[in-house]
C-alpha positions as CSV (number, residue, x, y, z in Angstrom):
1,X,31.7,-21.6,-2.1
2,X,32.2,-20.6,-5.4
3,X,35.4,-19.6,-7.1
4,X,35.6,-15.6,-7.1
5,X,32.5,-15.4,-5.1
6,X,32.9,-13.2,-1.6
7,X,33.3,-14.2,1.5
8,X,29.3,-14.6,2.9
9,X,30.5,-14.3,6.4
10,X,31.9,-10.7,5.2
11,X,28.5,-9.7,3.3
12,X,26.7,-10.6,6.2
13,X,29.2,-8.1,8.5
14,X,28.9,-5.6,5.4
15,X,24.4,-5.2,5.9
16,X,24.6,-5.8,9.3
17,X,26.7,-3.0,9.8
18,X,28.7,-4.5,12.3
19,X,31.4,-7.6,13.0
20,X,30.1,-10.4,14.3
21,X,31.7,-10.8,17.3
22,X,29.3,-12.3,20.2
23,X,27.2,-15.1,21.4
24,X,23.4,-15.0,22.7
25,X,24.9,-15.5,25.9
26,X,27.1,-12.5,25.3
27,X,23.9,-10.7,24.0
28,X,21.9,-11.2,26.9
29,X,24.7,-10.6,29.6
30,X,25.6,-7.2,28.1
31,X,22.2,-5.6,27.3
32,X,20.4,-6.5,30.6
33,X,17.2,-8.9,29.2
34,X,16.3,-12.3,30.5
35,X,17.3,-15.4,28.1
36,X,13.7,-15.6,27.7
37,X,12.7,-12.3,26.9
38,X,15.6,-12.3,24.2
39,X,14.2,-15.4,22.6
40,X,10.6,-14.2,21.8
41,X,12.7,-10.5,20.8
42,X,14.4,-12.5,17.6
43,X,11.3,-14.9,17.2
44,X,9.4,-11.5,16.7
45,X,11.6,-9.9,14.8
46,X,12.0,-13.6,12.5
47,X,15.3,-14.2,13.5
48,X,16.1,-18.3,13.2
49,X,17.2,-19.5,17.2
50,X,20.9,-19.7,17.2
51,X,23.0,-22.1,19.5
52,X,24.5,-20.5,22.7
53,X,27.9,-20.7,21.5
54,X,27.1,-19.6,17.7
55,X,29.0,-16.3,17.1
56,X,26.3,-14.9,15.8
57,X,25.3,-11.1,17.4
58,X,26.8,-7.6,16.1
59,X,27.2,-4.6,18.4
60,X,24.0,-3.3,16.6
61,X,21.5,-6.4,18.6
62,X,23.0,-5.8,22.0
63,X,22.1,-2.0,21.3
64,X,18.9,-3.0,19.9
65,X,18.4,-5.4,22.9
66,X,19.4,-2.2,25.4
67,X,16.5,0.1,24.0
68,X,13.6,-2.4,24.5
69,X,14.8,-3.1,27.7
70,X,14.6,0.6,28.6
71,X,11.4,1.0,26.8
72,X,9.9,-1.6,29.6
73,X,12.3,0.4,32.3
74,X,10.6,3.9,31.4
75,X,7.2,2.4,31.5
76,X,6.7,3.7,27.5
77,X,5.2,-0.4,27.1
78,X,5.5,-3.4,28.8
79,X,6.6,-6.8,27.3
80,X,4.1,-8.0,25.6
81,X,4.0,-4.0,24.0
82,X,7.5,-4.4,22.9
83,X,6.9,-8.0,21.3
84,X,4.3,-6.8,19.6
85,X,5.7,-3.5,18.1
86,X,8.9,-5.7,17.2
87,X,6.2,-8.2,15.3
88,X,5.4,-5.8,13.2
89,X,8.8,-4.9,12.3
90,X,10.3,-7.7,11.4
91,X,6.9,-8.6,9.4
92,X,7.4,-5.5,7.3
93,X,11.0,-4.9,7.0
94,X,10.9,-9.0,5.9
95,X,9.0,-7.9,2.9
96,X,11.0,-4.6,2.2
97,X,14.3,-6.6,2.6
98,X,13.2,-9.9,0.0
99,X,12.0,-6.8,-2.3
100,X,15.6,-5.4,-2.2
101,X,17.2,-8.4,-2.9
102,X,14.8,-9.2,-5.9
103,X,15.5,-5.7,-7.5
104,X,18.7,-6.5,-6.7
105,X,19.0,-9.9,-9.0
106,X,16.9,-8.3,-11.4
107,X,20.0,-5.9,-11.8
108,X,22.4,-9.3,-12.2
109,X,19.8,-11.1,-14.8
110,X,16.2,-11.0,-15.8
111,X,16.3,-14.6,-15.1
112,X,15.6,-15.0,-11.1
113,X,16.7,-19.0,-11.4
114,X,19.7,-18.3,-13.5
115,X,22.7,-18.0,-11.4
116,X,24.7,-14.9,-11.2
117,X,28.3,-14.9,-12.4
118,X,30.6,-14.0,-9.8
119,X,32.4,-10.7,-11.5
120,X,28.1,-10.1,-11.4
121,X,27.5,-10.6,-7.2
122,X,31.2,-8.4,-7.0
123,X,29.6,-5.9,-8.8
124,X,26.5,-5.7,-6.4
125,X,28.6,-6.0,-3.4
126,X,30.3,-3.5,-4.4
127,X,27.6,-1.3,-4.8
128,X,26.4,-2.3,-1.3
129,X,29.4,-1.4,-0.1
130,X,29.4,2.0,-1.4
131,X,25.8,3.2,-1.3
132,X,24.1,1.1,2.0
133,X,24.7,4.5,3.8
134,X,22.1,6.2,1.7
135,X,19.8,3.4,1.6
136,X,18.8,3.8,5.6
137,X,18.0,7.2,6.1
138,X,15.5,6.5,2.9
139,X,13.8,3.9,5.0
140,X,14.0,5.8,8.0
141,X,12.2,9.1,6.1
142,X,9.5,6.4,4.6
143,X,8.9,5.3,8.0
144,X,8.2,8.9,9.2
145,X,5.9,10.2,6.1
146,X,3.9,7.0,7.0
147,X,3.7,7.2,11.0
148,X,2.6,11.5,10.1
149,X,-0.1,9.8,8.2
150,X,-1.2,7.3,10.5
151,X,-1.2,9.9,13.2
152,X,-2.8,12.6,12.0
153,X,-6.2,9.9,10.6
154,X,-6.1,8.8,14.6
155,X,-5.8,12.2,15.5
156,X,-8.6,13.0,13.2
157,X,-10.8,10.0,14.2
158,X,-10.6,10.8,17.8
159,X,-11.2,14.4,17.9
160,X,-15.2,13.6,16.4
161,X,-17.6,11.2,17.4
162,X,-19.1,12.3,14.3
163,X,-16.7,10.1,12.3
164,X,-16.9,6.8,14.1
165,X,-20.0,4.6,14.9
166,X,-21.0,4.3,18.8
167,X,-18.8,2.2,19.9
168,X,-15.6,4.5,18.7
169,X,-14.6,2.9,15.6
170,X,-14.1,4.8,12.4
171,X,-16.3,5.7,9.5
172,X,-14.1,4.3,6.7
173,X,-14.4,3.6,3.1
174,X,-12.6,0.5,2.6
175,X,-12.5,-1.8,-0.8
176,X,-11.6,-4.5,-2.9
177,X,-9.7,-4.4,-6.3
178,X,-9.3,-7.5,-8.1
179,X,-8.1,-9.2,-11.2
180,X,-10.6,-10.9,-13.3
181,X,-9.6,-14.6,-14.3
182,X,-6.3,-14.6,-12.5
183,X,-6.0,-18.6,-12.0
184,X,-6.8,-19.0,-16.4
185,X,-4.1,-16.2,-16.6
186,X,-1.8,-18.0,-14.0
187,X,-1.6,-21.0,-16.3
188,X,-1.6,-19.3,-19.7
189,X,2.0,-17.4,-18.9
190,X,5.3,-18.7,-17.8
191,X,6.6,-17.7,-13.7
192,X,8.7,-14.6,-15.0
193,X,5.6,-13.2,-17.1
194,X,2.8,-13.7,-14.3
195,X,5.7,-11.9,-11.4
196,X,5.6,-9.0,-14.2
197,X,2.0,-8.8,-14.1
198,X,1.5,-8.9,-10.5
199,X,4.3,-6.3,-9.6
200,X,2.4,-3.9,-12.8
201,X,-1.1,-5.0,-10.6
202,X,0.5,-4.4,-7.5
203,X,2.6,-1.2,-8.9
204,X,-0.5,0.9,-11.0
205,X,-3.0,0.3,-8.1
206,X,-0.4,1.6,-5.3
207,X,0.7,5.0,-7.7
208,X,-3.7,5.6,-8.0
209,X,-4.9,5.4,-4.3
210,X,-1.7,7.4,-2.5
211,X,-2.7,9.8,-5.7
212,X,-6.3,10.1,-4.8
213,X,-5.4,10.3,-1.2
214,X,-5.6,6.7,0.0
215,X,-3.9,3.9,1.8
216,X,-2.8,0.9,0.7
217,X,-3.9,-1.9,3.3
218,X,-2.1,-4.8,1.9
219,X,-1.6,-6.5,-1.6
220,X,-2.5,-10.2,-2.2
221,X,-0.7,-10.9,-5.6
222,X,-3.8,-10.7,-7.9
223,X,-6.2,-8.5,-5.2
224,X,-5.7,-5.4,-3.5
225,X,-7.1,-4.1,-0.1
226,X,-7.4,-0.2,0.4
227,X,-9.0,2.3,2.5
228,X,-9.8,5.5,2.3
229,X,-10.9,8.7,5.2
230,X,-14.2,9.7,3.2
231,X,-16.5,8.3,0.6
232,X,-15.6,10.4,-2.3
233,X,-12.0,9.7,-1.7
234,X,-13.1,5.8,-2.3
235,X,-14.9,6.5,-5.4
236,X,-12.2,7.8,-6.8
237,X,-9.9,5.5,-5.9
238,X,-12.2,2.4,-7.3
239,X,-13.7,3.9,-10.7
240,X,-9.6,5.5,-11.4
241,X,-8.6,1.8,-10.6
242,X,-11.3,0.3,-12.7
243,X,-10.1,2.5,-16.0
244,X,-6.9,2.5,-15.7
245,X,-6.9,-1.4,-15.6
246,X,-9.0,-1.5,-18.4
247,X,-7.1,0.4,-20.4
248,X,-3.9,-2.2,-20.0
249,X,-4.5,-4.5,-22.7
250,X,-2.2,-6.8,-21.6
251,X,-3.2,-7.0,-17.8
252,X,-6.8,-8.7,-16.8
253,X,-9.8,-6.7,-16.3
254,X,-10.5,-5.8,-12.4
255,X,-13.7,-5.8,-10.6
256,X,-14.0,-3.4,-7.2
257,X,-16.6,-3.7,-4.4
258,X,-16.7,-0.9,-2.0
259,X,-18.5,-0.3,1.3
260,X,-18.8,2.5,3.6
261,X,-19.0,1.7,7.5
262,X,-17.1,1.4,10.6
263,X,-13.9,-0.5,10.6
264,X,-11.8,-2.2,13.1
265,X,-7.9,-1.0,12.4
266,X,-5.5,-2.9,14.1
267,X,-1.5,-3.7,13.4
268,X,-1.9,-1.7,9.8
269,X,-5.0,-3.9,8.9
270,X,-8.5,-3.5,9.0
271,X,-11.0,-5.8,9.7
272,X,-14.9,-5.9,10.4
273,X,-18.6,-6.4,8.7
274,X,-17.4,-3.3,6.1
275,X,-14.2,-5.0,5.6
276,X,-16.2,-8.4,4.3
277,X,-18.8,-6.7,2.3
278,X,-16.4,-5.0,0.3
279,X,-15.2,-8.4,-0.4
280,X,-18.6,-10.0,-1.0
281,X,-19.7,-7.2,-3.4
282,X,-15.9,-7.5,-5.1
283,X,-17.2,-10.9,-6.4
284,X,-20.6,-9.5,-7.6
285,X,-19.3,-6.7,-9.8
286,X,-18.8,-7.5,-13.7
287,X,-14.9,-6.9,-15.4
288,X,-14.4,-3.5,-15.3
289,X,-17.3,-1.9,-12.8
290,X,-17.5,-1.0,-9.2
291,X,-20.2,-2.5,-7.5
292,X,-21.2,-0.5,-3.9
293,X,-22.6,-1.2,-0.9
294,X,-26.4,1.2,0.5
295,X,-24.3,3.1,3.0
296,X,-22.2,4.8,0.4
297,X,-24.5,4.8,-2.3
298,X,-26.5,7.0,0.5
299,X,-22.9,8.8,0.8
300,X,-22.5,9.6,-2.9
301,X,-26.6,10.0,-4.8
302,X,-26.7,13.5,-4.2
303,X,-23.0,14.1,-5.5
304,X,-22.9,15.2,-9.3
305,X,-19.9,13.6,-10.5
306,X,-21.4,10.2,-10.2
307,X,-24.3,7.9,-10.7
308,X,-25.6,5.6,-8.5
309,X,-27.3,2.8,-10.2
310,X,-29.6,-0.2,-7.8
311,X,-29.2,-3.4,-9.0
312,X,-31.0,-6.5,-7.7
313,X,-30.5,-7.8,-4.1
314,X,-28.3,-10.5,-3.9
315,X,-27.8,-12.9,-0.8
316,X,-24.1,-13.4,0.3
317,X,-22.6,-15.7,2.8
318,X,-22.3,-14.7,5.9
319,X,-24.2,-11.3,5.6
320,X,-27.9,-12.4,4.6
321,X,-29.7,-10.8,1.2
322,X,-27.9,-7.0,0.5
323,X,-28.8,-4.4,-1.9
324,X,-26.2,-3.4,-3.8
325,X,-25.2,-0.5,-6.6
326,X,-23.3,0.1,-9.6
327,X,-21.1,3.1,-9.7
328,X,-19.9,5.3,-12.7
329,X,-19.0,8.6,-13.6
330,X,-21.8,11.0,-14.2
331,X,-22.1,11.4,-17.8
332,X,-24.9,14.6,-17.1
333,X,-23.8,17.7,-17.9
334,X,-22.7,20.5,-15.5
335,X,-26.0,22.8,-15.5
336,X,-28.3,19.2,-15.5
């Protein structure tokens, strides 16, 4: 270790919360789970397998250990329930967490491969050590505003047949934002450049659809997945997307695709035929357009505020010959 650098064992104790103090033998013993089910509990949550004698457990995984057990116990889910709800956990929170830490060095040095001086890594301990309290309830309130969300569109879904297909699954307006020529961009600027361009991407597409009342499905560096509860919700979100981009000189144009249908949502995703037409009319539309699929354009011809434009039918893999539009902002007046 370093001259004047911290102790890691004592930054480690300092986010965990707690002193290091027992084995997985310990672990097990105290909260009341099998070996086994321990093990697949810190594969899910992406926890490396530690050595039975490696002090390596805080008071804080023998409680978290205790309340899965008793989620099984009270019948609230079984096993495979709890391994599953800690999957997605420890997926998410993995992401949160390497975020952190980036904003974190970004703090210490613009450079991410420079290293940081050690009066630099005091300084963010130090911080750490001061404010940590105030970072957790922030996560915890997050986590709340989103499950409200979540809850109330299932709550929503399943009060109508009206908004789901016939076998139950949701009417949904999901799409496909894009950058244009990402790989030629990719090579034309340095690693630090392109992460700036990504997180802007990332950043300005996030702020429009929770704006315009959408959700962000996931983010795949230069493409971006949303949904939205009704069509003109998804129009929005795409042709506010579309301008906004375009107006960025120094970001690539983006294309959107956008389709109308019923969706499979599981673990936070969505998946289904809608889910890959969006993505098959994504590669169809031109820089800076929003190419649509017939459902929505059905959704959307009789709604003032935009035009719906055919354009010819195209074949796409996987999904035969489709017929899809162009969508823009009506430029007709009012009384028209």
């Amino acid at each position: 270790m370093a001259p004047g650098l911290p102790d890691p064992k004592e930054i480690e104790e300092l986010l965990l919360g707690g002193e290091l103090r027992y084995t997985r033998v310990d672990a097990v013993r105290l909260s009341g789970v099998s070996r086994e089910f321990s093990g697949r509990i810190w594969r899910a949550f992406g926890y490396p397998t530690m050595p039975d004698d490696a002090v390596a457990y805080t008071e804080g995984d023998v409680d978290a250990l205790c309340r899965m057990r008793r989620l099984v116990e009270d019948g609230v889910l079984d096993e495979e329930g709890v391994i599953r709800l800690v999957r997605a956990f420890g997926q998410t929170m993995t992401r949160l967490a390497e975020w952190q830490v980036s904003l974190l060095r970004s703090m210490i040095s613009e450079d991410p491969n420079e290293s940081p001086s050690p009066e630099a890594v005091n300084a963010i301990v130090g911080i750490a050590d001061s404010h940590i309290g105030e970072f957790e309830p922030l996560v915890l309130h997050a986590w709340r505003r989103q499950l409200a969300s979540a809850g109330t569109r299932a709550l929503a879904a399943a009060a109508t047949r009206e908004n789901g297909d016939s076998t139950g699954r949701p009417m949904t307006t999901v799409g496909f934002a894009d950058m244009v020529s990402f790989t030629q961009v990719s090579r034309e600027l340095n690693e630090i450049e392109l992460a700036r361009v990504v997180e802007w991407f990332e950043e300005s597409t996030s702020d429009i659809i929770a704006a315009c009342g959408g959700r962000v499905v996931k983010t795949l560096g230069d493409e971006v997945l949303f949904s939205a509860e009704s069509p003109r919700v998804g129009a929005e979100i795409a042709l506010t997307v579309a301008s906004a981009i375009q107006d960025e000189t120094e970001v690539p144009d983006v294309r959107v695709g956008v389709a109308h249908g019923p969706v499979l949502p599981l673990m936070g995703d969505v998946f289904g035929t809608t889910v890959n037409l969006a993505a098959r009319l994504t590669s169809l539309a031109r820089p800076g357009s929003v190419v649509i699929d017939a459902e929505l354009a059905a959704e959307l011809e009789k709604d003032p505020d935009y035009d719906v434009t055919r354009i010819v039918r195209r074949p796409v893999q996987g999904l035969g010959i489709i017929q899809p539009y162009v969508l823009r902002r009506s430029t007709k007046p009012p009384d028209a």
